[in-house]
VEXBA-295680 format. One record per residue (C-alpha): residue in three letters; x negated, z, y. Coordinates in Angstrom, 2 decimals. Example, Ala and Ser with C-alpha at 12.3 -4.5 7.8 and 13.67 -1.06 7.14 Angstrom:
VEXBA-295680
<code=ala | X=-12.30 | Z=7.80 | Y=-4.50>
<code=ser | X=-13.67 | Z=7.14 | Y=-1.06>
***
This chain:
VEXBA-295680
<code=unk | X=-41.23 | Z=154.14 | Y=63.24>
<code=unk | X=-42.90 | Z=154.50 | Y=59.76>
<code=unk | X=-41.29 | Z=153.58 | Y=56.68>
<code=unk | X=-41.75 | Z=154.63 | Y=52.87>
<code=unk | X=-42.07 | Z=151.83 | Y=50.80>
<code=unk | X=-40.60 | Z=151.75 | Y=47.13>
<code=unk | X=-42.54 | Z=153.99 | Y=44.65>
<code=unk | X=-44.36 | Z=151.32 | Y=41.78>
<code=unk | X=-47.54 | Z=151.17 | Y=40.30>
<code=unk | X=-48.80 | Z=149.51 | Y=43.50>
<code=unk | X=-47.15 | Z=152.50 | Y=45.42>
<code=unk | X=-49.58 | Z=154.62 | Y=43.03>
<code=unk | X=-52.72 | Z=152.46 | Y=43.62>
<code=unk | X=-52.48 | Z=152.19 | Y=47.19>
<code=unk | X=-51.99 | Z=156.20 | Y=46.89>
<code=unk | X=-55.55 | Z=156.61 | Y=44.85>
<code=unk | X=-56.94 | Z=154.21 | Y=47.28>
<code=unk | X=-56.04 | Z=156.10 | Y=50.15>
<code=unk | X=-56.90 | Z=159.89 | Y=48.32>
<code=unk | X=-60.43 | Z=158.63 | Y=47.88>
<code=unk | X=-61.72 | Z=156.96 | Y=50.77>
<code=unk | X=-59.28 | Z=157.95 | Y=53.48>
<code=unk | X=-58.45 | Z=161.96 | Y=52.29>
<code=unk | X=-57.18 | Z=163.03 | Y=55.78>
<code=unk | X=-54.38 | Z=160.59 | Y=55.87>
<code=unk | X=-51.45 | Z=161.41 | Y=54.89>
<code=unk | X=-48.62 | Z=159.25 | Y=53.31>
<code=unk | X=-46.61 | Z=159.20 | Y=56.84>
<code=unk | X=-50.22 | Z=158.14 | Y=58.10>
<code=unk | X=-50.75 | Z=155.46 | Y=55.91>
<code=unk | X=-47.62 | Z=153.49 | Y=56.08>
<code=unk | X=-48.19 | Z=153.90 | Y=59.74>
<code=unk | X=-49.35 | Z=150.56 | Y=61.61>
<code=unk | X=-50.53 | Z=152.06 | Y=64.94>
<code=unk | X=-52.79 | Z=154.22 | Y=62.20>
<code=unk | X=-53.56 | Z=151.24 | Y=59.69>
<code=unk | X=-54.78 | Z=149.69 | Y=62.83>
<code=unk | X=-57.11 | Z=152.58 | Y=64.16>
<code=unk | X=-58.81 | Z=152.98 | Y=61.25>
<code=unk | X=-59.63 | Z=149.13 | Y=60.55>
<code=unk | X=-62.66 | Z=148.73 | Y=58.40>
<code=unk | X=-64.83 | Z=146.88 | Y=60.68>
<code=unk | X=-68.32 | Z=147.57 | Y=60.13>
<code=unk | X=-71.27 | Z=147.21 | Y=57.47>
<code=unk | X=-71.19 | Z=151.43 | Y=57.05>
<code=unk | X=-67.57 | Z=151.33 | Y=56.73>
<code=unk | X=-67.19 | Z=148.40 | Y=53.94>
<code=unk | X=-69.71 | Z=149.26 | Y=51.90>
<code=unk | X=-68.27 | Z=152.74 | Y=50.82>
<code=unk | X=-65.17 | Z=150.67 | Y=50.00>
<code=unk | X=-66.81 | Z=147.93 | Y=48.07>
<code=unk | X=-70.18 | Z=146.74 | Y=46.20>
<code=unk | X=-71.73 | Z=144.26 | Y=48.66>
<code=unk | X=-73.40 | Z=141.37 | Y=47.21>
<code=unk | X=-76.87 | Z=140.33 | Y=48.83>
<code=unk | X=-74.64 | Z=137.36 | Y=50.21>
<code=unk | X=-72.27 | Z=139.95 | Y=51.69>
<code=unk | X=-74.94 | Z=142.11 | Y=53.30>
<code=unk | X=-76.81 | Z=139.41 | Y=54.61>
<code=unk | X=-73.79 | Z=137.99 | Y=56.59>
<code=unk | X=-72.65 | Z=141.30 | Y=57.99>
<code=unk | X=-75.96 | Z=142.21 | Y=59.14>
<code=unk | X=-76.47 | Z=138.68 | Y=60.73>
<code=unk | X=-76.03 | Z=138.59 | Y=64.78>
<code=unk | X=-75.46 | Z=134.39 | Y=64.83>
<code=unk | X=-71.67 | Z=135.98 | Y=63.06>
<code=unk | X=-69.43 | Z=135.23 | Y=65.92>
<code=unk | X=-66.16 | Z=135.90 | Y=63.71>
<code=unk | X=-65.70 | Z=139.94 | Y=63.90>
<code=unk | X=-65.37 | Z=142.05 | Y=60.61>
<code=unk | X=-61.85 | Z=143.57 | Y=60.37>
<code=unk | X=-60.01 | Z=144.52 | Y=57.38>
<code=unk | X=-56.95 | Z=146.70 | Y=57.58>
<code=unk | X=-57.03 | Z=149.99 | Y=55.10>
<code=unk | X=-53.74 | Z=148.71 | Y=53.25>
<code=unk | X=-55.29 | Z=145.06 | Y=52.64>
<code=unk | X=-59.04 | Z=146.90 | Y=51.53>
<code=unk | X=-56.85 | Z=148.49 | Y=49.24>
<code=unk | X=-56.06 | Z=144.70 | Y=47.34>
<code=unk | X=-60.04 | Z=144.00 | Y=46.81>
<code=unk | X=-61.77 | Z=144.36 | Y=44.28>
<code=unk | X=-64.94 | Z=146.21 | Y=44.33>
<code=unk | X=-67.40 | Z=144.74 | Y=41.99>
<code=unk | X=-66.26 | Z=141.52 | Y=42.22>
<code=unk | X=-67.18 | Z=138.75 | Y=45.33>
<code=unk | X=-65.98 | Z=135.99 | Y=43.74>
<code=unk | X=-62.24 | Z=137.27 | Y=43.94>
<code=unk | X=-59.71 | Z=135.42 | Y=46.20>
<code=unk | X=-58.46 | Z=137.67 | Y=48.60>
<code=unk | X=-62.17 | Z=139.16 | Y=48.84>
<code=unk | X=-63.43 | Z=136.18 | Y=49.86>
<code=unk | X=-61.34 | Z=135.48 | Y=52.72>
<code=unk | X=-62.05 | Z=138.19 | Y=54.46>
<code=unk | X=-65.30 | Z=139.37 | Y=54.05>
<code=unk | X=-68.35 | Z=137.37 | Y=55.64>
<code=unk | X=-70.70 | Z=135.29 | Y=53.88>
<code=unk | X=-73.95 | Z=133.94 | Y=54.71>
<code=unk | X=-72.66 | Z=130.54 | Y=54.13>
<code=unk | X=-70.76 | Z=131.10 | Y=57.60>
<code=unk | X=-73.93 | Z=130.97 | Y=59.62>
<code=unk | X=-74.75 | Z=127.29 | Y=58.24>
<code=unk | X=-73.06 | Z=124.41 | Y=60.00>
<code=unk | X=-72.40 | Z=121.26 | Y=59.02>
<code=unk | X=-71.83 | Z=117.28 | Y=60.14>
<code=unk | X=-68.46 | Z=117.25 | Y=61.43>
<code=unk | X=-67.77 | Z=120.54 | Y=62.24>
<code=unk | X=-66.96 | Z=122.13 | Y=65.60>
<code=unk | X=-66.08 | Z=124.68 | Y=67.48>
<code=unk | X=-62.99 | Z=123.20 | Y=68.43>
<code=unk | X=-62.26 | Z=120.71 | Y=65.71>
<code=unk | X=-58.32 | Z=120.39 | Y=66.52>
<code=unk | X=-58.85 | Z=119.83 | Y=70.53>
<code=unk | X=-56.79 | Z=122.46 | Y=71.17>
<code=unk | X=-59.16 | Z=123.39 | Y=74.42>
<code=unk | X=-58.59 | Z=119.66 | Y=75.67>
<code=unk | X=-54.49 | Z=119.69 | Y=75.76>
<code=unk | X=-54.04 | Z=123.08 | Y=77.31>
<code=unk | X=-52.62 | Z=122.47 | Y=81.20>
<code=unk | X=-52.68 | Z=126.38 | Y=81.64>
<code=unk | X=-54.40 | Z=129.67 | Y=79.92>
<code=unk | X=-52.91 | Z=130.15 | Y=76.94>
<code=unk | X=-50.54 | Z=126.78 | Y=76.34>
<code=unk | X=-51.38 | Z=123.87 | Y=73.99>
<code=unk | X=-49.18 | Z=121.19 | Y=75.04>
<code=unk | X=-50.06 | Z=118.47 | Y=72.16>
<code=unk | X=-46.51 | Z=117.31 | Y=71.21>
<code=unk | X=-43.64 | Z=116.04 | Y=73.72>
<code=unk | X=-40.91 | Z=118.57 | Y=72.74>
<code=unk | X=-43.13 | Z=121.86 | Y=71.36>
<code=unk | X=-45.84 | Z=124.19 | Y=73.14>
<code=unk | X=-48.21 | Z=126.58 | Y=70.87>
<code=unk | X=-48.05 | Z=130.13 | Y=73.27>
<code=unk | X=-51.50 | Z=131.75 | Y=72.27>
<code=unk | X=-50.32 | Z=135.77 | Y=73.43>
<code=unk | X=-53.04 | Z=137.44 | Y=71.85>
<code=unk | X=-56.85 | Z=137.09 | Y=71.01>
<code=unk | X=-56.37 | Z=140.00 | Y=68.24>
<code=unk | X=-55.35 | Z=140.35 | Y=64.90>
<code=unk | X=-55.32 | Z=143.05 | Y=62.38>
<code=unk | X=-57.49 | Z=141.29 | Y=59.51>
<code=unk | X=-59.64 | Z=138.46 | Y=60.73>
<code=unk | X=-59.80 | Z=135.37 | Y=58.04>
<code=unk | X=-62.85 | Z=133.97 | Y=57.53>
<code=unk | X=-61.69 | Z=130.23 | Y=57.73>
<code=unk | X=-60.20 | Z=131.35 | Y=61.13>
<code=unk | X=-59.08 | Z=127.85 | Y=63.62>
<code=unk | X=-59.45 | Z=129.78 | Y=66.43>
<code=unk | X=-62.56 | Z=131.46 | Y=65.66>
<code=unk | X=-64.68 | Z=130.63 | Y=68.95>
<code=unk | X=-61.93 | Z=133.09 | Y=70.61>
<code=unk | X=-60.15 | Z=135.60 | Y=68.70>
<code=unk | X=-61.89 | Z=138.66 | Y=68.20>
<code=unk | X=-63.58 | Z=139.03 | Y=71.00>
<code=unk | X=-61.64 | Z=141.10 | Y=73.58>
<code=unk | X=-59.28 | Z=142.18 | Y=71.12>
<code=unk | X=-56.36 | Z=143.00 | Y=73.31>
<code=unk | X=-53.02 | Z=140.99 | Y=74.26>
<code=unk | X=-54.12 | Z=138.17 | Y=77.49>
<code=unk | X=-53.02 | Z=139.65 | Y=80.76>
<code=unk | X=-49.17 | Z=139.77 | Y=81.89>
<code=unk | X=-50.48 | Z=136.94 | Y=84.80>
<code=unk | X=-51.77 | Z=134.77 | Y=82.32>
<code=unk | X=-48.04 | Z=135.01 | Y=80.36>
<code=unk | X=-46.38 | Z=134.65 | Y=83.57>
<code=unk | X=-48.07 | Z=131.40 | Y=84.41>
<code=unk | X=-47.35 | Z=130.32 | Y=80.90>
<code=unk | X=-43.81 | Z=131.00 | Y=80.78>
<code=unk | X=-43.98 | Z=129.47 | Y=84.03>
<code=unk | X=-45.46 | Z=126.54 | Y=82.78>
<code=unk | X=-42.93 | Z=126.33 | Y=79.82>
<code=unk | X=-39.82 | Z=126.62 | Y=82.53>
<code=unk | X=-41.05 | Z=123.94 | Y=84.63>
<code=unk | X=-41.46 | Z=121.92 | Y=81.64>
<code=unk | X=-37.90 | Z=120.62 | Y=80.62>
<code=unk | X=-39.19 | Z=118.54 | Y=77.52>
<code=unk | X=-40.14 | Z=121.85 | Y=75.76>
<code=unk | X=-37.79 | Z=123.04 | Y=73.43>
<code=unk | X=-39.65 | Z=124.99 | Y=70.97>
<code=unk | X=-42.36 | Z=127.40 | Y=71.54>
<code=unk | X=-44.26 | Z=128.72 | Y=68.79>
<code=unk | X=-45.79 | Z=132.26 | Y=69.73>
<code=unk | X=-49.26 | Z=132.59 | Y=68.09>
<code=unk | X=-52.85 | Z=133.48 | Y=68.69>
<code=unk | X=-54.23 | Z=135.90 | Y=67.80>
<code=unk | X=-51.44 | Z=137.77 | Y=66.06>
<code=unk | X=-48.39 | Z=138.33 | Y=68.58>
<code=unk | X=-47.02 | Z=140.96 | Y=65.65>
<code=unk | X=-50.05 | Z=143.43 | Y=66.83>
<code=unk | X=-48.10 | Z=143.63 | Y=70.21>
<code=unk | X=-46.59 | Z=146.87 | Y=71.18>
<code=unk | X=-42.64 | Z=146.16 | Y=70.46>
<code=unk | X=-42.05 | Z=146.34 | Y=74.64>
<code=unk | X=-44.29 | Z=143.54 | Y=75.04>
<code=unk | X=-43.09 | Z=141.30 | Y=71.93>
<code=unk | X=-39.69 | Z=141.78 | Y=74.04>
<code=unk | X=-40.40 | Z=141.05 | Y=76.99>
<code=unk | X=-41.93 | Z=138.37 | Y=75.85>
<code=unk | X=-39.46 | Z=137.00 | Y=73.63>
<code=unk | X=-36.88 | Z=138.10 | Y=76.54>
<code=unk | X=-38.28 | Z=135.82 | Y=79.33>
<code=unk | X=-38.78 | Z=132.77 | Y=76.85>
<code=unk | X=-34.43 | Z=132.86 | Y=76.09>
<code=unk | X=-33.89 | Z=133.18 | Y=79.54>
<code=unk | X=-35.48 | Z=129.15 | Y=79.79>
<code=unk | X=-32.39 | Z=127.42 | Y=79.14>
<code=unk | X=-34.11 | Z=124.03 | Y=77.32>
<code=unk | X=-35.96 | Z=126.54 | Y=75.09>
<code=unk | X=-33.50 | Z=125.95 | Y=72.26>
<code=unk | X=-35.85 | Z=127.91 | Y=69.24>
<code=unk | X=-38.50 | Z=130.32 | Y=69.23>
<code=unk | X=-41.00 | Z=130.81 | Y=66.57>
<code=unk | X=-43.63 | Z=133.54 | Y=65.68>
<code=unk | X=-46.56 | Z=132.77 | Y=63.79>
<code=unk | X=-48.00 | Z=135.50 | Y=61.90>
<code=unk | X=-50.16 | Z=137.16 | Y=58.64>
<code=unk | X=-48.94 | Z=140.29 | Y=59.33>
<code=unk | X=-46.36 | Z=141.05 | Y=56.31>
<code=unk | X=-49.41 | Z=140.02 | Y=54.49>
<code=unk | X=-52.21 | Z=142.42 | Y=55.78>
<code=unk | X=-49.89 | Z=144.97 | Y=57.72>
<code=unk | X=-46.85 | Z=144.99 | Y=56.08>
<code=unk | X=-46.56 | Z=148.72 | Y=57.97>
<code=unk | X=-45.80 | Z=146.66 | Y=60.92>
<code=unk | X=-42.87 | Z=145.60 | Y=60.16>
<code=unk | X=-39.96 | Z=148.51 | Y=60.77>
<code=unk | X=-36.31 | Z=148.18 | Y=61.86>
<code=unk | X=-36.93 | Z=148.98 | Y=65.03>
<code=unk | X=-39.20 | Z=145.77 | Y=64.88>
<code=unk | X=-36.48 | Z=143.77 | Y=63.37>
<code=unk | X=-33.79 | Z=144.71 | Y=65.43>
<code=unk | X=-35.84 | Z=143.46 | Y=68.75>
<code=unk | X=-36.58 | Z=139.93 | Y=66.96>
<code=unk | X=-33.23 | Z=139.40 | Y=65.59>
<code=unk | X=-31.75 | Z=139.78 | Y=69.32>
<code=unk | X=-33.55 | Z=136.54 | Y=70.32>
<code=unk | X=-31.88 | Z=133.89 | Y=67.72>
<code=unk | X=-32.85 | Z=131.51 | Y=66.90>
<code=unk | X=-36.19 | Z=132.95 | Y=65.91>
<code=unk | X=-37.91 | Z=131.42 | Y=62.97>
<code=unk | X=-41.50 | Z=132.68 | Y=61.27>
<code=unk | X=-43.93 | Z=131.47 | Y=59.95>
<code=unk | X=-46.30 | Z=133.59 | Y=57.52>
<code=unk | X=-49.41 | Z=132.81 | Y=56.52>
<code=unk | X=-50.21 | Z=133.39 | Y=52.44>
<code=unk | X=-53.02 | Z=132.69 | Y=50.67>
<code=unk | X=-53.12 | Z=133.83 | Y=46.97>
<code=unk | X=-50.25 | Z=134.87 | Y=45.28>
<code=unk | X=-51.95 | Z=138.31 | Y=44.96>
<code=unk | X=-50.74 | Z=139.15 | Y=48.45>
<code=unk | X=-47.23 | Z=139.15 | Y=47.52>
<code=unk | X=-47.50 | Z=143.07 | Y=47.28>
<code=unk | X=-44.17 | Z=145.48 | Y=46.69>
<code=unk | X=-45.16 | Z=146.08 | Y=50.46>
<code=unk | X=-45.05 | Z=142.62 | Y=51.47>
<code=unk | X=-41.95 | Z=141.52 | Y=49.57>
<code=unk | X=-40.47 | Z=144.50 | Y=51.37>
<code=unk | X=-41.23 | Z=143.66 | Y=54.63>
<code=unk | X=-40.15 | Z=139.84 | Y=53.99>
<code=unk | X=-37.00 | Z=140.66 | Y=52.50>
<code=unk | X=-36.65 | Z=142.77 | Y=56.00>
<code=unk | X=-36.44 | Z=140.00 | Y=57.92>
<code=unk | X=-34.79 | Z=137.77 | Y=56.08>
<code=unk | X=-32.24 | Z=139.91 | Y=55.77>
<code=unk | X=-32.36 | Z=139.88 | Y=59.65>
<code=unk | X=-31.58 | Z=136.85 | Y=59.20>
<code=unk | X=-35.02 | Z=134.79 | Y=60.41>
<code=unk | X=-35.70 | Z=132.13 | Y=58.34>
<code=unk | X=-39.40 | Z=132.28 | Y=56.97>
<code=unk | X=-41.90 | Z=129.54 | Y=56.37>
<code=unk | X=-44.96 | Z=130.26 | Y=54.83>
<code=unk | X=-48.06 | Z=128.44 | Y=55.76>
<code=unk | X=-51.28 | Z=127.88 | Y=53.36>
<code=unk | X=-54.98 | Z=126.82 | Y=53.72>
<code=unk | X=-56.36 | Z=125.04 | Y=50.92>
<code=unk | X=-59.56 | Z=126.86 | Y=50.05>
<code=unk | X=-62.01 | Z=126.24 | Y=47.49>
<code=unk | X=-62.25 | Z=128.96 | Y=44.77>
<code=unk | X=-59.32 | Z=131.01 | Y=46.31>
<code=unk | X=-56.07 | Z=128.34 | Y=45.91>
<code=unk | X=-57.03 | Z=124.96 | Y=44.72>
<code=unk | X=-55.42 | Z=124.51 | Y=41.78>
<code=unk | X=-52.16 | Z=124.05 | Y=40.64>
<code=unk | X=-51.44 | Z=127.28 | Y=38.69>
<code=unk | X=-52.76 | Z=129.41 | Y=41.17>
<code=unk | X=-50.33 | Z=127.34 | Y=43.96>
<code=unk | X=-47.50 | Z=127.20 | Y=42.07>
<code=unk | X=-47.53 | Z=131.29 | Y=41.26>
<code=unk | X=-47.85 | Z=131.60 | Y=45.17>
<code=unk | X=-44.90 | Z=129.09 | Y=45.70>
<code=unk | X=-42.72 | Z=130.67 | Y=42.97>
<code=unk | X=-43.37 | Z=133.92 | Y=44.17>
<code=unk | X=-42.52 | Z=132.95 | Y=48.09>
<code=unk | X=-39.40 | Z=131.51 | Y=47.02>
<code=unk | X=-38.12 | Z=134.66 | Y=45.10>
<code=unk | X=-38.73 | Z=136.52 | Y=48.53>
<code=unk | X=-36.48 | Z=133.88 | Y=50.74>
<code=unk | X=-39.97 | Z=132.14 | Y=52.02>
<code=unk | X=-39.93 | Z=128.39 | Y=52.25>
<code=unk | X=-43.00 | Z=126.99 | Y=51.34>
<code=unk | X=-43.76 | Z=125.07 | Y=54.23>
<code=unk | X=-47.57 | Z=123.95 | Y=55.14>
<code=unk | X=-50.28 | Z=123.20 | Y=52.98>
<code=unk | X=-53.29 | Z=122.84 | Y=55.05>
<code=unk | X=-56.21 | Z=121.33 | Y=54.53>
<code=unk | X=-59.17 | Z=123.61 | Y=55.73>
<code=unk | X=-59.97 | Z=122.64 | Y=59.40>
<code=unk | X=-63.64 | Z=121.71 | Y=59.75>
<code=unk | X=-64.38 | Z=124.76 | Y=61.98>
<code=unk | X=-68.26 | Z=125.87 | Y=62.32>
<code=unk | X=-69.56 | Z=127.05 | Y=59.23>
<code=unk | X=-66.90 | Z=126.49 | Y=57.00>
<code=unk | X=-68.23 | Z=124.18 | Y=54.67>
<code=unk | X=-67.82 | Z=126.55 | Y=51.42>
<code=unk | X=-63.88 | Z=126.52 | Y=52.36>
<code=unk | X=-62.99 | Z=123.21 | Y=52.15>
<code=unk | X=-62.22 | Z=121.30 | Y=49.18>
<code=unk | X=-61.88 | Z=117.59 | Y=48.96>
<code=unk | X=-58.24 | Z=116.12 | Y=50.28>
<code=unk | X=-57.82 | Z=114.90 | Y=46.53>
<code=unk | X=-57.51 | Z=118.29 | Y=45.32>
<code=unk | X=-54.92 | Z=119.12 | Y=47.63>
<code=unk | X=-53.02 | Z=115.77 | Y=46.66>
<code=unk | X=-53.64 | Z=116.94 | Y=43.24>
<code=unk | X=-52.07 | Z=120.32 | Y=43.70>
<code=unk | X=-48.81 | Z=118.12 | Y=45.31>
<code=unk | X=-48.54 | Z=115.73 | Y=42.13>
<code=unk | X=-48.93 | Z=119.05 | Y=40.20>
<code=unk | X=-45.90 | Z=120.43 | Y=41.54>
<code=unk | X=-43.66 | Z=117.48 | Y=42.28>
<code=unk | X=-41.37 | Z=117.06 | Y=39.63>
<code=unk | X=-43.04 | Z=120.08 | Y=38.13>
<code=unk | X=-41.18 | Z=122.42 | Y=40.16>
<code=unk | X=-38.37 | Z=122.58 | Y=42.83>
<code=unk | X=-38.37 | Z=121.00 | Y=45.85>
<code=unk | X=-37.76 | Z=124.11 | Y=47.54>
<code=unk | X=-41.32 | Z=124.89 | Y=46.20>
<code=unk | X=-43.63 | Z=122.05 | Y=47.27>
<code=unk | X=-45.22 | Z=122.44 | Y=50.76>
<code=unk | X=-46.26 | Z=119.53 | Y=53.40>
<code=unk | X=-49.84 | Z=119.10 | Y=52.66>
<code=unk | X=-50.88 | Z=118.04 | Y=55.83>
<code=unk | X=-54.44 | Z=117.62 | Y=57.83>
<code=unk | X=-54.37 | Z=118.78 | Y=61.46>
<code=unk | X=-56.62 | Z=115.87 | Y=62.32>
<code=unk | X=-59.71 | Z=116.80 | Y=63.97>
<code=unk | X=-59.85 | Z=115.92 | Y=68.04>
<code=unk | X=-56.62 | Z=116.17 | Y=68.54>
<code=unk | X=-54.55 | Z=113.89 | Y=66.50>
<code=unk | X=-51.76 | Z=116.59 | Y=65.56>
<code=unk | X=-50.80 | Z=116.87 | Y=61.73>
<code=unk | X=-50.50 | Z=114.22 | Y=59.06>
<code=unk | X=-48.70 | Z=114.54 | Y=55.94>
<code=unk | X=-50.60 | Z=113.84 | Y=53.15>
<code=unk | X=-48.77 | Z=112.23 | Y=49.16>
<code=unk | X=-49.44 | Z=111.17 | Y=46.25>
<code=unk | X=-49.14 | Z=107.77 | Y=45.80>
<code=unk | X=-46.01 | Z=106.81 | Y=44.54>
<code=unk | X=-44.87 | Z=103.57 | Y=46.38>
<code=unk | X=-46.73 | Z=101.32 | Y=44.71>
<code=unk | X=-45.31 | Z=98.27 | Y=46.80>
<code=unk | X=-42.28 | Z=95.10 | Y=46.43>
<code=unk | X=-42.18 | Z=92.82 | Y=43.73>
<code=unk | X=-39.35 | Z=90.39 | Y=45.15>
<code=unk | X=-36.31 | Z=92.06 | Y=46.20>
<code=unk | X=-36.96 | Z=95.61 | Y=44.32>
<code=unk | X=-39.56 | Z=98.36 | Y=45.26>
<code=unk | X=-42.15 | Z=99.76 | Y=42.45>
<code=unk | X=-42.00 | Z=103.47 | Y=42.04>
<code=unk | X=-44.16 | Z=105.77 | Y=40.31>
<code=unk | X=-42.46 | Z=109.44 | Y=38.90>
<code=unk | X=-44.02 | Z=112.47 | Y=38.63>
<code=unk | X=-44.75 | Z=111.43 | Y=34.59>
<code=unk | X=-46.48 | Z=107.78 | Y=36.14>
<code=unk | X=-43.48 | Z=105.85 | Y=34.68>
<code=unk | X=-42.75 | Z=102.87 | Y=36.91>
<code=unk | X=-39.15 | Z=101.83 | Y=38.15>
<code=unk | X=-37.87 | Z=99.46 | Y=40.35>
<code=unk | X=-35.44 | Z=100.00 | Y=43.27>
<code=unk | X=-33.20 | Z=97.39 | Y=44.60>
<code=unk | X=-33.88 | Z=96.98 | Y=48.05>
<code=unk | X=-31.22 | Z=95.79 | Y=50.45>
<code=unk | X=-33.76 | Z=93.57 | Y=52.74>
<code=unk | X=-30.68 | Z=91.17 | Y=54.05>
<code=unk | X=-26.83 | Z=91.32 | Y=54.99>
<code=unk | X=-24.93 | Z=89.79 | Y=52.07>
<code=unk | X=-22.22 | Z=87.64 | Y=54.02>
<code=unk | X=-18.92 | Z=87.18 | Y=52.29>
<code=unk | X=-17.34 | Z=84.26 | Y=52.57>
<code=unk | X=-13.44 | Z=83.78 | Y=53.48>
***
């Protein structure tokens, strides 16, 4: 089921973006996601009428060692700019040649995801939580992608065997009390398969939460329709988590479908990569945090970049992202600051990152930094004061 998004002067951009490069589509077409997928931009011939490739550009998508696949959705092709590589949401998604060069400490699998799956499909890293990978496909690949080495390849949802011995494995597993559906993109499913998905997983009576991790009110916002909404908000408690970039993604299309489900009543989370020339700085953060916020979406992750292969122009230094923290504590709401966090490499599961502002004991009180770098002492209660009789 299609629906017509509010007319605005994105409504009429999207409108001369769609008149000139797709003509034949009409506007039931277009806010369509079965049709925004079909007609994915996923070649050379096809990008290039849409935007000015750079020599950079060019040489990347015309380079075989690319394992990442090329594929941009019409409606987020619509948000780049043409004559400009350096812009944010440009560079995300569209290859450069910088991709192809790898560097010390990067790998294929840098989180050891591969090493702590006991079936197809299951990464069992923490006692009471399993990551369900559903799907190998998603609508828009990032460039910066964790799972890289696999999605994009078959691009199709994993066989209903290889579900059934994951659910199996989850059922069997009585520790597991969350499972966080992911991939891939499990929002690409057909809505029978999301539910019977999402139906088998409440049936496990220790599986107290379910949660779906997903870009696609960012890059498909088409997607999600109330018949969509009225599957997911059968199965609570179901919580998402959205991946944002840039505040430019926060589209009238987007805030649309987020106010959706929140109005479903799923809590959302948004989850962020730190990325060097797209999000790392503080004014650029705190327009995407503000913005979240005003859309009932809980900043909630701040990643740093994981060192996958070739992703060396991505990743900032961890001080910039403990920058961007200090920038916005006491800056901001709380509401508005994410966990920067590193999803240590081999394994390790993620670490929150802060500023420093315990600066240590002197006697009985604790030295405090704020926000401004004023010190102030705290009292600490470090024995039992005994009254006497």
């Amino acid at each position: 089921m299609a629906i017509n998004f509010i007319n605005s002067n994105r409504n009429n951009e999207s409108d001369h973006f769609r008149n000139e490069f797709f003509p034949n589509a009409t506007n039931d077409d277009w806010n369509d996601w079965h049709w925004q997928l079909k007609n994915r931009i996923t070649n050379i011939e096809q990008l290039e009428r849409i935007i000015n490739l750079s020599e950079d550009e060019r040489a990347a998508l015309s380079c075989p060692v690319n394992a990442l696949p090329l594929s941009i959705t019409p409606y987020y092709a619509s948000l780049l700019d043409k004559n400009n590589p350096k812009q944010a949401l440009r560079k995300t998604v569209v290859p450069v040649i910088n991709e192809t060069i790898f560097s010390k400490g990067e790998f294929e699998d840098p989180l050891g995801e591969d090493d702590c799956s006991p079936v197809p499909g299951i990464v069992h890293r923490y006692p009471d939580r399993v990551l369900f990978l559903v799907t190998d496909f998603c609508s828009v690949y990032c460039r910066y992608c964790t799972r890289s080495r696999m999605v994009g390849h078959s691009e199709s949802f994993n066989s209903l065997r290889q579900w059934q011995a994951a659910i199996d494995y989850i059922s069997e597993t009585p520790t597991i009390r969350d499972v966080l559906l992911s991939g891939g993109d499990p929002l690409t499913l057909p809505n029978g398969m999301l539910e019977w998905l999402l139906s088998e997983l409440r049936r496990i009576p220790h599986v107290e939460f379910i949660r779906i991790g997903t870009k696609v009110p960012v890059v498909l916002p088409q997607r999600i329709t109330p018949d969509l909404v009225n599957i997911l908000k059968k199965y609570h408690p179901l919580w998402m988590s959205i991946h944002f970039s840039h505040p430019d993604e926060l589209t009238e299309e987007t805030k649309k479908a987020c106010t959706m489900l929140a109005d479903a009543g799923i809590p959302l989370g948004s989850q962020t990569v730190l990325l060097k020339d797209v999000n790392d700085n503080v004014d650029t953060m705190k327009a995407l945090v503000h913005g979240l916020l005003k859309v009932r979406v809980k900043p909630y992750y701040l990643y740093q970049c994981d060192p996958i292969l070739g992703s060396s122009h991505f990743r900032t230094s961890v001080k910039a992202g403990l920058d961007i923290i200090q920038g916005l504590r006491g800056h901001t709401t709380g509401y508005a600051i994410p966990n920067y966090v590193i999803d240590a490499p081999g394994g390790g599961g993620k670490i929150p990152l802060l500023p420093e502002y315990y600066m240590g004991r002197d006697g009985d009180d604790v030295l405090l930094k704020n926000y401004t770098g004023e010190m102030f002492r705290y009292p600490d209660v470090i024995k039992d004061d005994k009254t006497c009789d």
